[in-house]
N, C-alpha and C positions, 0 to 999 in steps of 0.2 A: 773396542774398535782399534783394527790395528793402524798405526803412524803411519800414512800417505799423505806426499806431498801435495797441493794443492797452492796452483797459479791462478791468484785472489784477481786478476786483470782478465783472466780468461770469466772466469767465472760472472764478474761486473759483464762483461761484453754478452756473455750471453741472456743475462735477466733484460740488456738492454734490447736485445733480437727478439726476445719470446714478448715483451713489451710493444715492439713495432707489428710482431706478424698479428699478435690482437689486434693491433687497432688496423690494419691493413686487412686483415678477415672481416671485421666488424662494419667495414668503410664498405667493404663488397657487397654483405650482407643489407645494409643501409639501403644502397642502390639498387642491389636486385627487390628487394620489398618495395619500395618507389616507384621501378618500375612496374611490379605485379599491380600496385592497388591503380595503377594508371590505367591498366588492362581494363580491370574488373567493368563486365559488362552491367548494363542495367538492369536489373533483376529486383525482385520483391527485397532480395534480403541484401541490397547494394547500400543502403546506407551505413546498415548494424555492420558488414566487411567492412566496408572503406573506414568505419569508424573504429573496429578492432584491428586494422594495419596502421593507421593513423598513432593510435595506441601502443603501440608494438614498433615503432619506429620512434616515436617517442623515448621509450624504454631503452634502446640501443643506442640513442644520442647521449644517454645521460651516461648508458657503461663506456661510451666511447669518450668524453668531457673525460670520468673517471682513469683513464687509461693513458689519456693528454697529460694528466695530473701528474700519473704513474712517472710516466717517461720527463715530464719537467724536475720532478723531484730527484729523479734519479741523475738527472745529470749534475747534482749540487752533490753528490756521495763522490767523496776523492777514493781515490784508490792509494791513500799514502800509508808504509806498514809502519803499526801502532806496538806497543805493549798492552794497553790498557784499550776496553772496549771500548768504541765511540762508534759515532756515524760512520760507515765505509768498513766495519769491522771485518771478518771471516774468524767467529767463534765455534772452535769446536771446543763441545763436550764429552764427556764418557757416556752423554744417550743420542745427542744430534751435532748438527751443524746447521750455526744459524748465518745467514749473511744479512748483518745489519744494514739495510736499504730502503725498501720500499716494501709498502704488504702486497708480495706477490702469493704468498702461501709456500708449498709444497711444491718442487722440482728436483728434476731427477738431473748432474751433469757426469759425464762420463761413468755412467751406473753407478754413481754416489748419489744418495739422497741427501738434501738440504731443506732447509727454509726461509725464502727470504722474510726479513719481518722487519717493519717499520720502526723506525726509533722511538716512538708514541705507543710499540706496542706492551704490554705489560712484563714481557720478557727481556724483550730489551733493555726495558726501563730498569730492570731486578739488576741486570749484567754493567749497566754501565759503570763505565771506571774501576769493572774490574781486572785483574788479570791473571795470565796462567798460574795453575794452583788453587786458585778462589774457589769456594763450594759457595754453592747457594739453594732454597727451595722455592720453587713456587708450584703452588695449587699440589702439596702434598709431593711433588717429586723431587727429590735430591738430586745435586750435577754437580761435577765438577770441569773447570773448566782445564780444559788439554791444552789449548793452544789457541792463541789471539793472533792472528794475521793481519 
């Protein structure tokens, strides 16, 4: 990978927009299913519907709680630059770049791929307190670490 610079503020502010437009999609999604199962006319099969919307809203209350979670946690991630890995990191390796955050997964910022990944997650956990230069493996992969932001 070649050495590009990377503005660890920009990058925080966007995990935090991709956090908001879920739960703002999700909120929409919420509503329009509310008001579909409102619709639903009386019919033979008006119970088993209203009771799989019912279900399925359900379901989307709890990814949205989850998303609540997302965007609380993240506002406790400083954006202050470290040597050594901690909360609020931007670790690059010689295979990725992880931003230690929140479990958002896999995103793409300015056609660089990353991952965010929660402090809890097993990767994280391998990397903390380290810093540039540190090799480590997990789950059979070798990395070394490039550069802690």
């Amino acid at each position: 990978m070649e050495k590009t610079v990377f503005e660890k503020n920009n990058i925080r502010d966007y995990v935090k927009t991709v956090i908001a437009e879920k739960i703002e999609k999700l909120k929409n999604f919420i509503e329009f299913t509310l008001e579909a199962s409102r619709d639903i006319k009386k019919t033979p099969k008006y119970d088993s519907m209203r009771e799989e919307m019912q279900e399925e809203i359900y379901q989307m209350q709890r990814q949205l709680a989850a998303l609540n979670d997302l965007r609380r946690n993240m506002a406790k991630v400083l954006n202050n630059s470290t040597e050594r890995v901690q909360l609020g990191s931007l670790v690059i390796t010689n295979k990725a770049r992880f931003y230690i955050s929140v479990s958002l997964g896999e995103f793409f910022f300015e056609g660089d791929r990353f991952y965010a990944i929660s402090s809890e997650s097993p990767m994280a956990k391998k990397m903390m307190g380290m810093k540039s230069g540190d090799e480590f493996t997990l789950n059979k992969i070798h990395q070394k670490i490039i550069e802690v932001l």
